[in-house]
C-alpha positions as CSV (number, residue, x, y, z in Angstrom):
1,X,114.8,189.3,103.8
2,X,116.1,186.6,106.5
3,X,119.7,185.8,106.4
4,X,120.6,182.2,106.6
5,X,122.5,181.9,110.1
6,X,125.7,181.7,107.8
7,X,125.6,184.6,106.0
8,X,124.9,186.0,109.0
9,X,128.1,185.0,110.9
10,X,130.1,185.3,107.2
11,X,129.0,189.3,107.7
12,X,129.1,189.5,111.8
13,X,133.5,189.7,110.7
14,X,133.2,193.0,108.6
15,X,129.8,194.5,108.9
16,X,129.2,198.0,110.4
17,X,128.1,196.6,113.5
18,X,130.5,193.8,114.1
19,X,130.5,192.9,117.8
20,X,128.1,195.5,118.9
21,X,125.8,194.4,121.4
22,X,122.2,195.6,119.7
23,X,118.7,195.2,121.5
24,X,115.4,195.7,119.6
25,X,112.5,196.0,121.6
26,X,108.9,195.7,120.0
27,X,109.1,192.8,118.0
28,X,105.3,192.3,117.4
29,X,105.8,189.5,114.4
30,X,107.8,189.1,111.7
31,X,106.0,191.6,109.5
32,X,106.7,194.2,112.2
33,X,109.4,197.2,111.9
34,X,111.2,195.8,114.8
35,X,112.0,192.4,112.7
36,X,113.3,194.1,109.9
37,X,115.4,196.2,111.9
38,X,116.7,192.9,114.1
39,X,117.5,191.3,110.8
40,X,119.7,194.5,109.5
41,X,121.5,194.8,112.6
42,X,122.5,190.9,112.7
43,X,123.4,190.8,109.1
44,X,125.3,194.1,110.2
45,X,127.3,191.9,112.5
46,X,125.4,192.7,115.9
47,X,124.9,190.7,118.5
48,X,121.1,190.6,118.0
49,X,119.1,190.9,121.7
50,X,115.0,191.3,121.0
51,X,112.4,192.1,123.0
52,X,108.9,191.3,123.1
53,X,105.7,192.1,125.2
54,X,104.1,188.6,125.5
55,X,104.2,184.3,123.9
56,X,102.9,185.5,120.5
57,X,105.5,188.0,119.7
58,X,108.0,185.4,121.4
59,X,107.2,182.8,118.5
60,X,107.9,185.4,115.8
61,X,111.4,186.9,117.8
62,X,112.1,183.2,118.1
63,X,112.2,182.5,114.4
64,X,114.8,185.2,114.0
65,X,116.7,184.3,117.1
66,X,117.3,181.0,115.8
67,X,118.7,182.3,112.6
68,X,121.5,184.4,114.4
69,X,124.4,182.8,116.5
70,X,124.1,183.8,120.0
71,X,121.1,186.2,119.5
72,X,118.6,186.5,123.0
73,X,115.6,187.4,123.5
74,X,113.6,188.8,126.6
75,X,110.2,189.5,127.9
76,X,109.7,193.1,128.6
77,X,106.3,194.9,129.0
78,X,107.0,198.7,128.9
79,X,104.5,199.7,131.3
80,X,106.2,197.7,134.2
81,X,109.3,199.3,135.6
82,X,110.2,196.2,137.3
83,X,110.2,194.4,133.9
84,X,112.6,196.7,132.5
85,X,114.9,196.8,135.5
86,X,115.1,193.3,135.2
87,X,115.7,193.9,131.6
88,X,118.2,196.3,132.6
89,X,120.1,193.7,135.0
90,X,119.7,191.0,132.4
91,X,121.7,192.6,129.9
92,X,124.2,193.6,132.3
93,X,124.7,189.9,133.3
94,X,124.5,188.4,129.9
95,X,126.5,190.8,127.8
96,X,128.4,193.5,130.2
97,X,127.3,196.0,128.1
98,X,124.9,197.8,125.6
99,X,126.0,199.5,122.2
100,X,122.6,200.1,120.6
101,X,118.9,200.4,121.5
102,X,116.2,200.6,119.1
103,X,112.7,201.3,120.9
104,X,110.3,200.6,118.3
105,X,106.7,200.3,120.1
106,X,103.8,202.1,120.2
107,X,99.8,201.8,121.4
108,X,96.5,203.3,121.2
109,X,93.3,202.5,122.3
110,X,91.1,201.4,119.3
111,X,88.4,203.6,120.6
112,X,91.0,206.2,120.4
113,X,91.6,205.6,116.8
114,X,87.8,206.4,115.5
115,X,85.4,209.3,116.0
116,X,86.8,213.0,116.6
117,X,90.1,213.7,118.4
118,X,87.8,216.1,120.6
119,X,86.5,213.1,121.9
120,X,89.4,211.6,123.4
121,X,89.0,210.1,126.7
122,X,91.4,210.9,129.3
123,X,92.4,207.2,130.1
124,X,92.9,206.8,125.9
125,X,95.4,210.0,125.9
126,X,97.3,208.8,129.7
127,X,97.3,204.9,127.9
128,X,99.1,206.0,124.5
129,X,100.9,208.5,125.9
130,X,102.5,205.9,128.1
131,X,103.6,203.3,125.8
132,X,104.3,205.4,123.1
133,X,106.4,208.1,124.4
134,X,107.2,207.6,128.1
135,X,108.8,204.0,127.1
136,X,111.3,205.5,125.8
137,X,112.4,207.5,128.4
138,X,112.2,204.2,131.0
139,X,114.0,202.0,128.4
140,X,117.0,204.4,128.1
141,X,116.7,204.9,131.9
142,X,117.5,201.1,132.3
143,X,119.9,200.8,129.4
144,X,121.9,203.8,129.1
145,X,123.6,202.6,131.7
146,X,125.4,199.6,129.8
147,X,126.5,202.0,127.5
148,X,129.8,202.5,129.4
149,X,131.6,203.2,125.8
150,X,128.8,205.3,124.3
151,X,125.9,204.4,122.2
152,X,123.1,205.0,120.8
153,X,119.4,205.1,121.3
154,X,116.7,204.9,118.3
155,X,113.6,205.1,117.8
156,X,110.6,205.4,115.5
157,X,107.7,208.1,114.7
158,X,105.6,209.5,111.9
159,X,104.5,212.8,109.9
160,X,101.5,212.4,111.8
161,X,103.6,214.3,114.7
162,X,103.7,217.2,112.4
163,X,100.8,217.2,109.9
164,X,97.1,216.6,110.7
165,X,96.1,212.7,109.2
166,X,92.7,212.6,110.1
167,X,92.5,208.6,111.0
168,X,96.0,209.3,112.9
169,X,94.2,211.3,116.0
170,X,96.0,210.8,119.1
171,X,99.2,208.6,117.9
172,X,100.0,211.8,116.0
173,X,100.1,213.7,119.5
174,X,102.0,211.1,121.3
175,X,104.4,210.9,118.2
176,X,104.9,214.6,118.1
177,X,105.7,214.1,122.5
178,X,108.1,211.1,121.3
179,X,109.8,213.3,119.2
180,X,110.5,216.4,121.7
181,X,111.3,213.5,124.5
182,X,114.1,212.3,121.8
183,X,115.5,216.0,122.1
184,X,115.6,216.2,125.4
185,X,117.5,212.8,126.3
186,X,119.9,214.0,123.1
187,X,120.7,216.9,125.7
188,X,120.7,214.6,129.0
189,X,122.9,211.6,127.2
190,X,125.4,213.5,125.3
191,X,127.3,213.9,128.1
192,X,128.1,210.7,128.5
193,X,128.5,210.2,124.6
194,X,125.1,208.3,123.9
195,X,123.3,209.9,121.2
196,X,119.0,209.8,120.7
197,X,117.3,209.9,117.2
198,X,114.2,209.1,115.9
199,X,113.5,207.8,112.2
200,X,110.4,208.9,110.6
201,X,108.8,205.9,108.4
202,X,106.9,206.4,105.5
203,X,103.6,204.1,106.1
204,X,104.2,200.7,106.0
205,X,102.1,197.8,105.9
206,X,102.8,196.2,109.1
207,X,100.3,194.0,110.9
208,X,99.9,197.5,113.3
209,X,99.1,199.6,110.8
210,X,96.2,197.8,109.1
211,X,94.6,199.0,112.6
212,X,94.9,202.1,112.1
213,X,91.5,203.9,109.8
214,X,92.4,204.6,106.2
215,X,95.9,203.9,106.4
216,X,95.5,202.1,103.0
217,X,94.6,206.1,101.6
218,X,97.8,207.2,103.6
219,X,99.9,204.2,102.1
220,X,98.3,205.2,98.6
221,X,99.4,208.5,99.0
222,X,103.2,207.6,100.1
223,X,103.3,205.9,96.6
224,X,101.4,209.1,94.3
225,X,103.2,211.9,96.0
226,X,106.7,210.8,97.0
227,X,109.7,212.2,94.8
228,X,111.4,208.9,94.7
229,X,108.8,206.7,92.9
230,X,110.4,203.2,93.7
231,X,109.2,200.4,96.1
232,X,108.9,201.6,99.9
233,X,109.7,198.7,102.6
234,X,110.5,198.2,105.9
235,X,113.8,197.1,105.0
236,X,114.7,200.8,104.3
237,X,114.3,201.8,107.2
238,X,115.7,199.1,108.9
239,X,119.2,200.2,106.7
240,X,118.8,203.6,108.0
241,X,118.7,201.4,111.9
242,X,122.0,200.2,111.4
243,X,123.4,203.7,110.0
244,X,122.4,206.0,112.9
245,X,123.9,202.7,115.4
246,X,127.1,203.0,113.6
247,X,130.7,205.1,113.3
248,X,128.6,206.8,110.3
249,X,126.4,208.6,112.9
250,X,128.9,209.7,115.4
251,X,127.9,213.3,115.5
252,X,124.0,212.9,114.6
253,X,121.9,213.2,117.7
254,X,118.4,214.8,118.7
255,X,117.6,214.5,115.1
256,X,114.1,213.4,113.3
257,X,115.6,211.7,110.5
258,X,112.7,211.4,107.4
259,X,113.0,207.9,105.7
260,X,109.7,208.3,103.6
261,X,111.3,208.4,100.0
262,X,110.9,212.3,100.1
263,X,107.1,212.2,101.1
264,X,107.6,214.8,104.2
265,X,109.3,217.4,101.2
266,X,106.1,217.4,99.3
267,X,103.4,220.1,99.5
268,X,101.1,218.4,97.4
């Protein structure tokens, strides 16, 4: 799915994203949703900023950095706000300004992810609900105000926030917080013309996923059950990345958009 830096700059002239300044943060590896989605936005014609949490994930954002002129990247652990303001700063002295931010990260506890959801520990439930929801409400707290011209914020959930998966336990909770905190900055934001939208992904195999218990039966069922019976990728959703961060999406905001091929339709 990488673009050859050329291609890349060919499409930066015309794409739906041309010129926008676009920061991704979450890049776990290249296998991860973030990737995809940095590699859609660059061949979009953004100017590509990642994030990632620690030197692994750097060597992976790396690889894609170097493919893109002028892409950046920069260290950013959610859980410290002086890592984000400096984020925040960063991007304010490097590029002026911010167009788009995709927040695609989330965390649980393994221990959280087996036994009954009864059993989850109160450190387990303050842990997830931390990174995976109250992220995103620090992230656009540092970058919303870059986006002196509008913008948009992104980011991503699961059914699980409104169906029961059994092996999905306490991410299903904190998805179904993310998705009420995306509401709610919709209604602080739009003000100031930044809109806030989440994209619910089908199951993909990401190297996060394979963590999760049974995800191969939830995977399994995306394929049996869905109306659209054709390949499901990451590169999907990353398409529908670039759509909600472009002129396409100007009046789409607080939304939950499904990008599952038609799975969240389906009774049985």
């Amino acid at each position: 799915m990488a673009e050859a830096a050329g291609q890349v700059t060919t499409q930066a002239a015309t794409g739906a994203l041309a010129g926008k300044v676009c920061v991704v943060m979450g890049v776990q590896n290249r296998w991860s949703i973030a990737y995809a989605i940095g590699e859609a936005m660059a061949a979009a014609g953004a100017r590509l900023v990642l994030t990632y949490v620690d030197d692994r994930a750097k060597r992976d954002a790396d690889a894609l950095i170097g493919q893109v002129p002028d892409a950046r990247g920069y260290a950013c652990n959610v859980e410290s706000d002086e890592e984000l303001v400096a984020l925040g700063e960063a991007l304010g002295r490097d590029y002026g300004r911010v167009d788009a931010l995709v927040h695609s990260i989330g965390f649980a506890p393994a221990a959280a992810m087996k036994g009954r959801f009864l059993e989850t520990t109160r450190d387990d439930f303050k842990v997830t609900h931390s990174v995976s929801v109250y992220s995103l409400i620090a992230a656009a707290r540092a970058v919303a105000p870059l986006m002196t011209d509008g913008g948009s914020i992104t980011t991503l959930t699961y059914i699980g926030s409104e169906r029961v998966f059994p092996q999905y336990k306490v991410m299903g909770v904190a998805k179904a917080a993310l998705e009420a905190t995306v509401r709610y900055l919709a209604a602080d934001l739009g003000e100031e013309r930044i809109r806030v939208n989440a994209i619910s992904a089908g199951p993909l195999k990401t190297a996060a996923a394979r963590g999760i218990p049974g995800f191969a039966d939830m995977h399994g069922q995306l394929l049996e059950k869905t109306p659209l019976k054709e390949g499901f990728d990451a590169e999907k959703v990353a398409r529908t990345a670039v759509f909600l961060a472009g002129a396409g999406a100007a009046a789409i905001t607080g939304e939950t958009l499904h990008v599952d091929n038609g799975y969240h339709a389906m009774g049985m």
